[in-house]
C-alpha positions in Angstrom: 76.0 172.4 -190.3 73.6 172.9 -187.7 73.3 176.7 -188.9 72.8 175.2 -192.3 70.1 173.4 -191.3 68.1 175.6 -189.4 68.5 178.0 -192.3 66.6 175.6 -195.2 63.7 174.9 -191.8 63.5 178.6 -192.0 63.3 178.5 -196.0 61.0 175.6 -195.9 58.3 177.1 -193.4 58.4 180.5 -194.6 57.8 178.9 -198.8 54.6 176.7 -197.6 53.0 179.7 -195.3 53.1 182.0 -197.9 50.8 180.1 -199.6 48.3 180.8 -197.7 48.2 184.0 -198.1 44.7 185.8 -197.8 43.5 186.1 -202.0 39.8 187.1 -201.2 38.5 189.9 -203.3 35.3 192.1 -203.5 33.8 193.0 -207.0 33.3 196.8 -207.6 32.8 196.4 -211.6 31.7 194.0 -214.4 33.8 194.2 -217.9 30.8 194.7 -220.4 32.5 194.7 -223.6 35.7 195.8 -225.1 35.9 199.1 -227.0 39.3 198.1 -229.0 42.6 195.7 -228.0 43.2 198.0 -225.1 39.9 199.9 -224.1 37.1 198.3 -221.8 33.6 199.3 -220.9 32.6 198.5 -217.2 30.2 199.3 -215.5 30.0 199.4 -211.6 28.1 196.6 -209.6 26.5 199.1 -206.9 26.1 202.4 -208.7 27.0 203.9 -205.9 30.5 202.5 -205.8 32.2 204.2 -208.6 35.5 205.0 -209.5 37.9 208.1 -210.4 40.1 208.9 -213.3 43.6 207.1 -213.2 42.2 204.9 -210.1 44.1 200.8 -210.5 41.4 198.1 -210.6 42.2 194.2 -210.8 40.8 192.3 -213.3 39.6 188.9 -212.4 38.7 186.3 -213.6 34.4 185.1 -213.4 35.5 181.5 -213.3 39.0 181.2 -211.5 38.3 184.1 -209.2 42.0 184.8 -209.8 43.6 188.4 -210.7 44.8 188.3 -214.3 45.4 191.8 -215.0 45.2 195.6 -214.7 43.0 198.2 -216.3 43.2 202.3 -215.2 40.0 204.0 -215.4 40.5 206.6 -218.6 37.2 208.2 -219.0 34.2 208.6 -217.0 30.8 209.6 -219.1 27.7 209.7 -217.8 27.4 206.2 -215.6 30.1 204.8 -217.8 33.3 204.0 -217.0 35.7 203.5 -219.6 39.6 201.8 -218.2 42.8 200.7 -220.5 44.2 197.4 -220.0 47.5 198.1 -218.8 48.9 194.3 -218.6 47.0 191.0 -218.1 48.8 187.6 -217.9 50.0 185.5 -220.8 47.9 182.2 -219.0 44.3 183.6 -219.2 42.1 185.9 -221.7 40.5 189.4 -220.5 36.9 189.1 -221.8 33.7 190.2 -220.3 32.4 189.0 -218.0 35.4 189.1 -215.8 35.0 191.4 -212.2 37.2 194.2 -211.3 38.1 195.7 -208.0 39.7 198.2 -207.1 43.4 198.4 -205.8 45.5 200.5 -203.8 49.2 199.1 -204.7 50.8 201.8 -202.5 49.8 199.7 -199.6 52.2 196.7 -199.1 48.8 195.4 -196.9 46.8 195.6 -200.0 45.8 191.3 -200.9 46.5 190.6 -204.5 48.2 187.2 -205.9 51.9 187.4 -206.1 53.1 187.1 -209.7 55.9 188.5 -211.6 53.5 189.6 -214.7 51.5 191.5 -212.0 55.0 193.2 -210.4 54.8 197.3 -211.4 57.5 199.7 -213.1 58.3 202.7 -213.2 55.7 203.9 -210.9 57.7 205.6 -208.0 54.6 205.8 -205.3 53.7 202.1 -205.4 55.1 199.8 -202.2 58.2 198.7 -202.9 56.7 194.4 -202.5 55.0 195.0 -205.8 58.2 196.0 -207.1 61.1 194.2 -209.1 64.8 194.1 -206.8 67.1 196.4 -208.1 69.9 194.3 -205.5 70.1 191.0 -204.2 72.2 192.0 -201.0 76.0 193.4 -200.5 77.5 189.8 -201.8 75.3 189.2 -204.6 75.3 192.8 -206.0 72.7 194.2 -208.6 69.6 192.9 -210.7 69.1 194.0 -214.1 65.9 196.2 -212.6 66.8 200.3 -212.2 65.3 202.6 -209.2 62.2 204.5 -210.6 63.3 208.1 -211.7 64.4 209.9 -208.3 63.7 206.6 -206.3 66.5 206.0 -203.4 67.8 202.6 -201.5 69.7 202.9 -198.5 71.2 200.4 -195.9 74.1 200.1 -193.9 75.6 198.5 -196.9 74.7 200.6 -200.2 73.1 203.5 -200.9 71.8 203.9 -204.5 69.4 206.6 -206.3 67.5 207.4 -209.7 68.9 209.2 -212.4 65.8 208.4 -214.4 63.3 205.2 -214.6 66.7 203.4 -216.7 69.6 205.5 -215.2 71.3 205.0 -211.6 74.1 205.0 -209.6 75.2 203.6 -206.2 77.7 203.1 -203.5 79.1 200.4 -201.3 78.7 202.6 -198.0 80.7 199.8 -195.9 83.7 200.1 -198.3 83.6 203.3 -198.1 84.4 203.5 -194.4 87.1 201.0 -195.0 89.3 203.4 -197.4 87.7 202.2 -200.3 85.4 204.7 -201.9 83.7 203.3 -204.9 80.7 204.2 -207.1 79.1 202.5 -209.5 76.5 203.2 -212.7 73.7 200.8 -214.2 72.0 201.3 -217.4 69.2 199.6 -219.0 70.0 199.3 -222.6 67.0 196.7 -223.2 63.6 195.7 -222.2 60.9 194.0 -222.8 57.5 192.3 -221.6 59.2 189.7 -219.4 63.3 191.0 -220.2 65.6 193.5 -218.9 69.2 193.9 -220.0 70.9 196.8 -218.1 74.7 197.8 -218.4 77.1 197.9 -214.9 80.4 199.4 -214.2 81.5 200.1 -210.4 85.2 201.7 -209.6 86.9 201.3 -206.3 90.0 203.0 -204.9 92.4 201.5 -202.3 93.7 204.9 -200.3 95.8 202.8 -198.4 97.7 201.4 -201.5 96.3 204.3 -203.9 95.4 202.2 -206.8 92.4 201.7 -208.3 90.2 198.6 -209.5 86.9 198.4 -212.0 84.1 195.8 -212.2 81.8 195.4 -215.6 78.8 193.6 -215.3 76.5 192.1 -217.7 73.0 192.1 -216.2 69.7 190.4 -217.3 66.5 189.3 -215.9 64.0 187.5 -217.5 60.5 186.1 -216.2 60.7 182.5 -217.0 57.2 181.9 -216.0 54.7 183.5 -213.6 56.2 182.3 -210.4 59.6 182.5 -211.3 62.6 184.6 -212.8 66.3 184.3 -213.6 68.7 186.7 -212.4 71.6 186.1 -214.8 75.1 188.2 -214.6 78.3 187.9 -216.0 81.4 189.7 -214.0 84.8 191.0 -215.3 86.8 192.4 -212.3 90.2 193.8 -213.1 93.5 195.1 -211.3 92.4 194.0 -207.8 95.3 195.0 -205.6 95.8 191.8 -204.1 93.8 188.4 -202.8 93.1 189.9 -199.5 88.5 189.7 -199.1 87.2 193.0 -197.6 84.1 192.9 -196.1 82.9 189.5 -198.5 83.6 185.8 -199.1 85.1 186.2 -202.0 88.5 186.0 -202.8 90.6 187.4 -206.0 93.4 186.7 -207.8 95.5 189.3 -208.4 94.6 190.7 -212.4 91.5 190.2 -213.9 88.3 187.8 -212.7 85.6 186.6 -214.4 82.7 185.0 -213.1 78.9 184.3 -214.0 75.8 184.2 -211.6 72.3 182.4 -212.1 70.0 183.0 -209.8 66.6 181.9 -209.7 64.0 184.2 -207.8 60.5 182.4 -207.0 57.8 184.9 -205.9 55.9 183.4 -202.4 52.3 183.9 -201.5 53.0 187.1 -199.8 55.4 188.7 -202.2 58.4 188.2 -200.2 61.4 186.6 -202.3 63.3 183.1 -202.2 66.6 183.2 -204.2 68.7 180.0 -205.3 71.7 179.4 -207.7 75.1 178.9 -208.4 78.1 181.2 -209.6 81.4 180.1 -211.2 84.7 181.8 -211.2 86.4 181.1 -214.2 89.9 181.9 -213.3 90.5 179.3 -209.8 87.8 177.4 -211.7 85.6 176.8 -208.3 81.7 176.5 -208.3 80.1 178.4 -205.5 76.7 179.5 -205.0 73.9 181.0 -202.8 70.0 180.9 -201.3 68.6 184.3 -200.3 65.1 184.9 -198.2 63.9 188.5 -199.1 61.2 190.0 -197.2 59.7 193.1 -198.5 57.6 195.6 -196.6 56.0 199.1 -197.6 59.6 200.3 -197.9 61.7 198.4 -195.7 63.7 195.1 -197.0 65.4 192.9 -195.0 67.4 189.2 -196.3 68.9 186.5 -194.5 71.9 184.6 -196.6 73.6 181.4 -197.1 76.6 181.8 -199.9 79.4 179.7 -200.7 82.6 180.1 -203.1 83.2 176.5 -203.2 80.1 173.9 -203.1 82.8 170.8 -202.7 84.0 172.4 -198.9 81.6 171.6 -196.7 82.4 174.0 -193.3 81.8 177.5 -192.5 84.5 180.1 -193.3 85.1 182.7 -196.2 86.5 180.2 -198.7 83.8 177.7 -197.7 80.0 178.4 -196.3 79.1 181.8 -194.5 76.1 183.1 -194.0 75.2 187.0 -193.4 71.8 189.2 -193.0 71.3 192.4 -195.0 68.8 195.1 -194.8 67.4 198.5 -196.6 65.0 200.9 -196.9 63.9 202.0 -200.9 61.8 205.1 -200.8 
């Protein structure tokens, strides 16, 4: 209990100093009017601070002094700069009037408020903090998200890499030095502004018994609000050999399992991730559940874990509380 404890400290202090993270901007440019739904004209504050083609400015807002989008400068004619909005949040109008900065997102230092509506895709070179998780750690398994096209993770406990921006696959790289090679394939089959559905299959083989086993997955995430999104996923697990746990809490009957995940993912001041929620195996009919601290660097991740199969035993041990740490590097 003790361990417990000092975990939700941990939690607690790391949630409330995020909060303070450092939001001060500069103002390069001053939206003068808007050309059509997607095209702005700006025009710099200093002329002598300009911009280039394709170069990521902030929108903020002239009376919140808060970031509420992103424009990319387009076209650049004679003192004129001309950007397309490329998102801006559903709680605040882009109008002019509003400043924008410049922003280089492929440096995890670079100060911009943490929001999911703000978090990039499909954009290989920017720091992996301004991201959306792909994985939740080794126990946990996948998010809806995919690795960007050619994108890789690796840790001592996966490896995964990018087909294309909806396409990837991925190994459990402790199983594998277990006797149990496996591999496994996501898909996204659906997305939208603040959805992603994606597809998962993963196939293990027992050398030491020489049978195989298969897990389908169900995967979506959706944004629930700006500060918040659920990580939903609904697991069938068939012909495991028997009820014995390798290298994770959880135990199996022998057949098929089927279980379903919630977990809610809040965004803290500095990007880094808090996870919380519960899972339920149909089959022994036990609610477990799990709280996750993600931090999340240029390209480095690191998580700290407290998971249970069963909420109602209170003690540490696989069929009760455990708690792990996980890391990786995406690049």
């Amino acid at each position: 209990m003790k361990i417990i404890f000092i975990f939700l400290v941990f939690i607690v202090l790391n949630f409330s100093s995020s909060f303070a993270a450092n939001n001060n901007f500069s103002h390069d440019f001053i939206l003068t009017k808007f050309l059509s739904d997607t095209e702005i004209e700006i025009m710099p504050i200093d002329p002598l601070n300009g911009a280039l083609l394709g170069d990521l400015l902030v929108i903020l807002s002239h009376e919140s002094k808060e970031a509420i989008g992103y424009a990319a400068v387009k076209k650049i004619e004679s003192q004129k700069w001309i950007a397309t909005v490329k998102m801006h949040s559903k709680e605040a109008l882009v109008r002019p009037g509003n400043f924008l900065q410049k922003v280089d997102l492929t440096n995890y230092h670079t100060k911009i408020p943490a929001r999911f509506d703000l978090v990039r895709k499909n954009q290989k070179e920017v720091a992996s903090k301004f991201k959306p998780l792909v994985f939740l750690d080794y126990q946990l398994g996948q998010a809806a998200a995919t690795l960007d096209k050619k994108e890789s993770l690796l840790g001592p406990s996966i490896y995964a890499y990018g087909i294309n921006n909806n396409f990837q696959t991925d190994s459990t790289l402790l199983l594998n030095l277990v006797g149990i090679p496996n591999i496994g394939l996501k898909y996204t089959v659906l997305t939208g502004e603040d959805y992603r559905l994606s597809l998962y299959t993963k196939y293990y083989h027992y050398l030491e018994r020489n049978k195989n086993s298969y897990d389908f997955e169900a995967l979506l995430d959706k944004t629930a609000n700006t500060h918040m999104i659920t990580f939903t996923k609904v697991t069938h697990k068939v012909k495991r050999p028997d009820r014995k746990a390798v290298l994770t809490s959880r135990i199996y009957d022998e057949g098929a399992n089927t279980e379903i995940q919630t977990i809610y993912g809040y965004i803290l001041g500095n990007w880094n991730r808090l996870l919380l929620g519960p899972k339920y195996n149909f089959e022994q009919k036990i609610l477990g559940g799990a709280a996750i601290y993600t931090a999340i660097y240029n390209h480095f991740h690191w998580s700290i874990t407290l998971q249970t199969v069963n909420l109602s035993k209170i003690k540490l041990g696989k069929e009760a509380y455990n708690y792990y740490a996980d890391f990786y590097w995406r690049f």
